[in-house]
N, C-alpha and C positions, 0 to 999 in steps of 0.2 A: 563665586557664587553670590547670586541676588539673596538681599532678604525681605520678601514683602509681610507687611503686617496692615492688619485690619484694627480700623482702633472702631469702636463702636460708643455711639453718643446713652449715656447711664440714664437720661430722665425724659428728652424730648424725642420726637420722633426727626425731628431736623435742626439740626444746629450751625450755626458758622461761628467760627473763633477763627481769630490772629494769632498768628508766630510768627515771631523775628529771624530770618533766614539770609546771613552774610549781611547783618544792618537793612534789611528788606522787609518790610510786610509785607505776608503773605497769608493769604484766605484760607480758609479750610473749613472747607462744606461738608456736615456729616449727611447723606441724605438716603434715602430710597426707605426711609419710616415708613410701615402700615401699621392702621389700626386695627384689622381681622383679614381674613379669619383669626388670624397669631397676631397678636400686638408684636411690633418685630421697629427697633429705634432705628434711624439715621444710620449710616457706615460711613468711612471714610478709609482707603487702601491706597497706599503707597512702599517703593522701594526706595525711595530717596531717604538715602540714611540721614543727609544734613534736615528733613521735615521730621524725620522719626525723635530725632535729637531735642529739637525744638518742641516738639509735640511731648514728650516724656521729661522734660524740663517745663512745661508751661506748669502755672499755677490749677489749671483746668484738669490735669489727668489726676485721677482717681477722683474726680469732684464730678467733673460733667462727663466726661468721655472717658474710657480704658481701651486695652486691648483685649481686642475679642481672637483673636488668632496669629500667627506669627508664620511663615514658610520659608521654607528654603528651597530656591530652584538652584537645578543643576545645571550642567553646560546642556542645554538646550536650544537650538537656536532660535532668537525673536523676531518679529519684527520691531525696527527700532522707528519713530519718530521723530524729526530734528522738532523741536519746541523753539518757538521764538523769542529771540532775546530781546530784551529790555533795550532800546538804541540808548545812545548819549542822551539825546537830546528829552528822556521821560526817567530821569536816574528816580523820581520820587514816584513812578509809576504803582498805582494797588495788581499787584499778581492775583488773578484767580485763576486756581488751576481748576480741573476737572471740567471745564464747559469744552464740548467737540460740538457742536453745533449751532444754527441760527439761533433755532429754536430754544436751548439749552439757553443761549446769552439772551435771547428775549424775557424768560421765565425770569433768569436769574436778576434784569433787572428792574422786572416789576416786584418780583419779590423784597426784594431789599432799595431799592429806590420807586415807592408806590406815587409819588409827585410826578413821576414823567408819566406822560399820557401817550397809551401803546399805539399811537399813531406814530412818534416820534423812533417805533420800533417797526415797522411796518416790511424791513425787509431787510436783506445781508449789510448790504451799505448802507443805509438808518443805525443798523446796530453798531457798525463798526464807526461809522464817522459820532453814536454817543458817546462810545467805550472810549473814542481819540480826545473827544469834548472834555471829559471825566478823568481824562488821563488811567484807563483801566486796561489790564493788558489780559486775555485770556490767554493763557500759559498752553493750554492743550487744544487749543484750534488754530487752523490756518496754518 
């Protein structure tokens, strides 16, 4: 049995923080904050126990983020996703998980890198050939 938990970010509505995961950094986007009608912060949900680990050992939890709920699924059956691994040749590669789309990797890097100018993002292979440039891997696309 899986166990997903929702960690929720405590003061912004969108957050990213670092954990070290098997010597690896890795990204962790709290996001989907609104301001109303309900002020409602950033989320962040995973079942990966080695990110839950790292996540409840950062210096970050109960400061910036906690958990806002915990589940347990049962044998159910999923569908499963293979995620792309890291090759040899990008071992110092930055993981950001949670982007499944163009668009999502576009967002994500004008948001956190506002110097590239969104022409240089302009389409699937603009984004992928900066993410290569950058050495950045999206964990949950492609």
């Amino acid at each position: 049995m899986a166990q997903s938990k929702t960690y929720i970010s405590l003061r912004v509505l969108e957050l990213h923080t670092m954990v070290v995961v098997d010597g690896r950094s890795v990204l962790i986007p709290f996001v989907g904050g609104t301001r109303g009608p309900v002020r409602r912060n950033g989320i962040f949900v995973t079942s990966d126990l080695k990110i839950q680990n790292a996540l409840e050992d950062s210096p970050g939890f109960g400061v910036r983020f906690d958990i806002m709920k915990s589940t347990v699924r049962s044998k159910v059956p999923m569908i499963v996703r293979e995620s792309p691994v890291v090759q040899d040749d990008e071992p110092d590669a930055m993981q950001v998980p949670g982007i499944t789309s163009a668009q999502k990797a576009k967002d994500w890097f004008i948001e956190n890198y506002p110097e590239i100018d969104s022409s240089d993002l302009a389409n699937k292979a603009k984004i992928l050939a900066k993410a290569k440039e950058m050495n950045i891997v999206f964990t949950d696309w492609l």
